[in-house]
N, C-alpha and C positions, 0 to 999 in steps of 0.2 A: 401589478407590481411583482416583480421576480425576489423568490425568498435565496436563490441562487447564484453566485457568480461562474461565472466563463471556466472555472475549473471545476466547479461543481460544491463549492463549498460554501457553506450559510452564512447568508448576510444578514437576515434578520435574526434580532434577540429572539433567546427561548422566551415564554410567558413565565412569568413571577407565581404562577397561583397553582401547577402542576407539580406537587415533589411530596416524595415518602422521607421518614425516620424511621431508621429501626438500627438494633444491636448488631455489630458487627457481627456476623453466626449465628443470630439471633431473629427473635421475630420482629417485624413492624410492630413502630410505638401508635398504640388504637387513635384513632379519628383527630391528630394532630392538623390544625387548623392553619397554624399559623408559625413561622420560623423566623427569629431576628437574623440581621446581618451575621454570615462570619468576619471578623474586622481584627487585624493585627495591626501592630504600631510597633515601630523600634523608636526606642530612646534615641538622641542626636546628644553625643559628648564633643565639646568645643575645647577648640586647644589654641593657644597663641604664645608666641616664643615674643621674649621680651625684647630681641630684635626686628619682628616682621613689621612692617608697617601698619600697623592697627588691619592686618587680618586676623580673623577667627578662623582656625580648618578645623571641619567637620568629619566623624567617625561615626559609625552607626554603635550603640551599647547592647540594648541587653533588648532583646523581643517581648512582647506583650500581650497573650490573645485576649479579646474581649469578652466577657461572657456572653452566651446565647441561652435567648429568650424562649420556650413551645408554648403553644397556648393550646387548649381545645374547649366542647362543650362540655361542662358536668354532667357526667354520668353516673352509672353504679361503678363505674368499673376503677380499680383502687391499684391500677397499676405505678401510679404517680406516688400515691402517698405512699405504699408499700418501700419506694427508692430513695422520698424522703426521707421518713423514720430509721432509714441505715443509716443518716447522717444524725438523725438528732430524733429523740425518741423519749418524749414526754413521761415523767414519771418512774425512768426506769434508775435501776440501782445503781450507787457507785459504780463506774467502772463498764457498764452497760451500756449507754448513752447511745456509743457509736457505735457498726460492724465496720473493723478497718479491714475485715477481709474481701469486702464486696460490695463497697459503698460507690466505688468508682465502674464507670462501662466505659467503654468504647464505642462510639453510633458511627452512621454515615448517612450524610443526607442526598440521596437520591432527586434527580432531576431531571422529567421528564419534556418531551416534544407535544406537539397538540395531538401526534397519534399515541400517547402514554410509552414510547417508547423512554428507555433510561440513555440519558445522553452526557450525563456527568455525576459522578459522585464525590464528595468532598468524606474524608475520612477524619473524625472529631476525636480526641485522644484523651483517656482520662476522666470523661466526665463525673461531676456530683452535684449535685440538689443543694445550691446555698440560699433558696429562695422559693418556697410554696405555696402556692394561693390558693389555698381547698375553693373557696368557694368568693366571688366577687359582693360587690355594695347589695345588697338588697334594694330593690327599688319596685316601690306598684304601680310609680306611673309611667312605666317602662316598657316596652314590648319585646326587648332585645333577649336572649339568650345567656345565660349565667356563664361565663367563661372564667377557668382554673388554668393556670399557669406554672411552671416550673422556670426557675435561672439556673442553668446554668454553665458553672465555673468548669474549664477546661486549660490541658495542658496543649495544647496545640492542634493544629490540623490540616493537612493538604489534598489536593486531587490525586485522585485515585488517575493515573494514568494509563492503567490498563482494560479502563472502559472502552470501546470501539462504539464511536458515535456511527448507528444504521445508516443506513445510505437513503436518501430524502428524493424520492419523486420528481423530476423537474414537471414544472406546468404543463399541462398538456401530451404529456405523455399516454396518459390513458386514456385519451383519446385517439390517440393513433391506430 
């Protein structure tokens, strides 16, 4: 089956399980596992004029991004809780709690081809930590892996359209 059409451009989806996070300028976020949907919603405001005939017309309102979910394995490594605790920081004095000066990043989620090439990146706006899960249920009769989580809460985000998707092999070619 041909991953190509007759102009040279992909017919088949990328794979779901190939993609980095990291800070915009920044480094990759360690051994991220897993990435919720990005998912926006616009409001629908209805309007009817009390001469139309029982129509509703519709106007789009006010946009809505969804939060997004990372999960990974626990480890030593305290990069998560460290961007929590700018949001909310157990213990600390009046006034303390939050850093408004650096609580918020900027990520982009990278998404690669089956040769790890990057072929799309989405660019996340704003982000912060409204949701950390140090550490999952405890369980002994379990085999699985302890997975730690972050949510979250973002101001918006779109493609990065200055990525140049590589140019992809047709079948058989290397064998020519």
């Amino acid at each position: 089956m041909t991953q190509l059409n007759t102009a040279g451009q992909r017919v088949m989806p990328y794979a779901g399980y190939k993609f980095r996070i990291k800070e915009i300028g920044g480094d990759y976020m360690f051994a991220v596992n897993k990435v919720s949907a990005l998912s926006r919603s616009v409001e629908v405001m209805e309007y009817r004029e009390g001469g139309d005939p029982s129509l509703m017309r519709k106007s789009p309102g006010q946009a809505k991004y969804e939060a997004i979910t990372l999960e990974r394995g626990v480890t030593n490594n305290t990069q998560w809780e460290e961007w929590a605790n700018k949001v909310w920081t157990y213990g600390a004095g009046l006034g303390g709690e939050v850093s408004l000066a650096d609580f918020r990043k900027d990520l982009q989620l990278e998404i690669m081809n089956e040769a790890g090439q990057i072929v799309l990146v989405y660019k996340i706006y704003r982000c912060w930590v409204s949701e950390w899960r140090a550490f999952p249920d405890a369980d002994a009769g379990s085999s699985s892996f302890a997975i730690q989580s972050v949510k979250l809460e973002n101001e918006g985000w779109e493609r990065d359209d200055q990525v140049e998707v590589p140019a992809e092999p047709r079948l058989g070619a290397a064998a020519r």
